[in-house]
N, C-alpha and C positions, 0 to 999 in steps of 0.2 A: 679580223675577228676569228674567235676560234669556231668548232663547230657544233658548241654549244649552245640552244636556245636561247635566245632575247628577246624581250618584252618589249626593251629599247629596240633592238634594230629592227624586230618587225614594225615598230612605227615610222620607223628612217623608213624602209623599204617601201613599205606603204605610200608615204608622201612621196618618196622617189617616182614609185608606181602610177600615180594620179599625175604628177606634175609631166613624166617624159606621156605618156596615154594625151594630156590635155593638148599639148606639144603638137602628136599627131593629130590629134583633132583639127587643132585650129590649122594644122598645114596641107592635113590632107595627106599625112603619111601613114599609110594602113600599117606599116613594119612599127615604127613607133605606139601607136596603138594597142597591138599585139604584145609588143614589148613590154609596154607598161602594165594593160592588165596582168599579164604575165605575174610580172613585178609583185604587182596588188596581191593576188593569189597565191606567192610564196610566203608572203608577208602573213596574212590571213594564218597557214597553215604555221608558219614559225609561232604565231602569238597562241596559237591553241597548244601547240607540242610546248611551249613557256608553263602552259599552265597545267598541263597535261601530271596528274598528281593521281594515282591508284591510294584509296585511304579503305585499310583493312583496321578491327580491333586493336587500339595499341600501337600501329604501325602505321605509316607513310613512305609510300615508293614515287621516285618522280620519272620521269624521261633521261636526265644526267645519270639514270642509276642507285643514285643516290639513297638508302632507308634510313629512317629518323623513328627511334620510340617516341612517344608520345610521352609528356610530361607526368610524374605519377599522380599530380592532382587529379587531370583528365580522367582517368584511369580507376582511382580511388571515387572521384565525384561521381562518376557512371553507372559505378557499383553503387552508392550510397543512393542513388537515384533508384536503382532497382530495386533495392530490400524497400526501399521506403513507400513505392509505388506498392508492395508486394504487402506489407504492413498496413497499408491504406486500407486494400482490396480484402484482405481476410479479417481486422479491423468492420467493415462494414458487413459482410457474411456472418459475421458471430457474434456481431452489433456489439462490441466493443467500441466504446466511443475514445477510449484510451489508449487505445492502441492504434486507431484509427487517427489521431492529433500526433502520437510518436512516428508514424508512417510518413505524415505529411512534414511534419519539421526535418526528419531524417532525406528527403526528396528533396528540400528545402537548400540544405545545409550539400548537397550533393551536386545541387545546380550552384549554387556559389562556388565550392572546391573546383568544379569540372573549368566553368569559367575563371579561376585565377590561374588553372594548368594554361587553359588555352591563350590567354596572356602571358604567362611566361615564355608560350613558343612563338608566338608572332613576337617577342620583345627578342629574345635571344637569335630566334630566325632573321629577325632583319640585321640582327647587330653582324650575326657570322656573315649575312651578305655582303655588305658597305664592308668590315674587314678584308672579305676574303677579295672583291672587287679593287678596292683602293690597293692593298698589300699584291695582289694579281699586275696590279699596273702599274706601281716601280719595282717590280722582280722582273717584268718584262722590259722595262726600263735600263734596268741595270742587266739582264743578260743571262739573270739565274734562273733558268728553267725548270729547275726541280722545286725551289720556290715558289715558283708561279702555278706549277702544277699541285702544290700542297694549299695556296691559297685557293686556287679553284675550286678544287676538294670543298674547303670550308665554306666558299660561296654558296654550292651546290647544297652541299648537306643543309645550310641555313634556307635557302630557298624551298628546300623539301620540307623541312620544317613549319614552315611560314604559310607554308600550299596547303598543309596537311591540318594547321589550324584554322585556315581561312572554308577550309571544304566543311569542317564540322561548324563552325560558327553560319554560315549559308545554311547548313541541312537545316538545322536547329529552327534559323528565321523562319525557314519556308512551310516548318511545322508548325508554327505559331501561328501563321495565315490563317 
């Protein structure tokens, strides 16, 4: 494997990890034990650097390197979110009830846009993953390295993608609570 984070090989590594650790257990070999936790704990950190995603205004950086804009509905919705909140609030201060109902439809109409941006990045983020993974594995296959390094490219960039809407759709939940 390359030396690229995995989501998959830190779960390989992981079970690797437990089963050689149980190994020593049950034999009583303290090297095997070591070994294995070992294992468990690179595993651990591989599946955190997988997911490991910096999410600024607009933008998404991953650990591959990799930046992603943000889809412009996101973008457009977040803004429409703001005036409409902002519409709401001066709306109620100058007791405009009219402007107050425009505030909330426009906040309304901003949380739908943001949300079909942030579905079209997990839909195309995952599509460039499975592309760029499947298209990564007969380039390696067949021997074309510059292939394989252009599919990885679009792996990466689609997984930053994917990370970058999955962190705003979480923040989102967690503010709902």
């Amino acid at each position: 494997m390359s030396g690229n984070t995995s989501t998959l090989k830190s779960y390989v590594d992981s079970a690797t990890g437990a089963v050689q650790h149980a190994i020593g257990t049950v034999l009583g070999t303290s090297g095997d034990q070591v070994e294995g936790k070992a294992k468990q704990d690179k595993a651990d950190a591989e599946y955190e650097a997988s997911h490991a995603t910096v999410k600024l205004p607009g933008v998404a950086a991953s650990s591959s390197g990799a930046v992603t804009k943000d889809d412009s509905d996101r973008v457009a919705g977040s803004w429409n979110q703001t005036v409409g909140a902002a519409k709401e609030t001066v709306g109620g201060l100058v007791g405009s009830e009219n402007l107050k109902q425009q505030g909330r439809q426009q906040n309304l109409e901003g949380q739908e846009q943001e949300a079909r941006g942030q579905l079209n990045d997990l839909a195309s983020g995952a599509a460039d993953r499975v592309t760029g993974a499947v298209g990564g594995a007969v380039a390696g296959l067949t021997g074309d390295s510059a292939k394989q390094a252009e599919y990885q490219e679009q792996h990466d960039t689609g997984k930053t993608q994917q990370r970058g809407a999955e962190y705003d759709i979480r923040k989102q939940a967690e503010a709902q609570k």
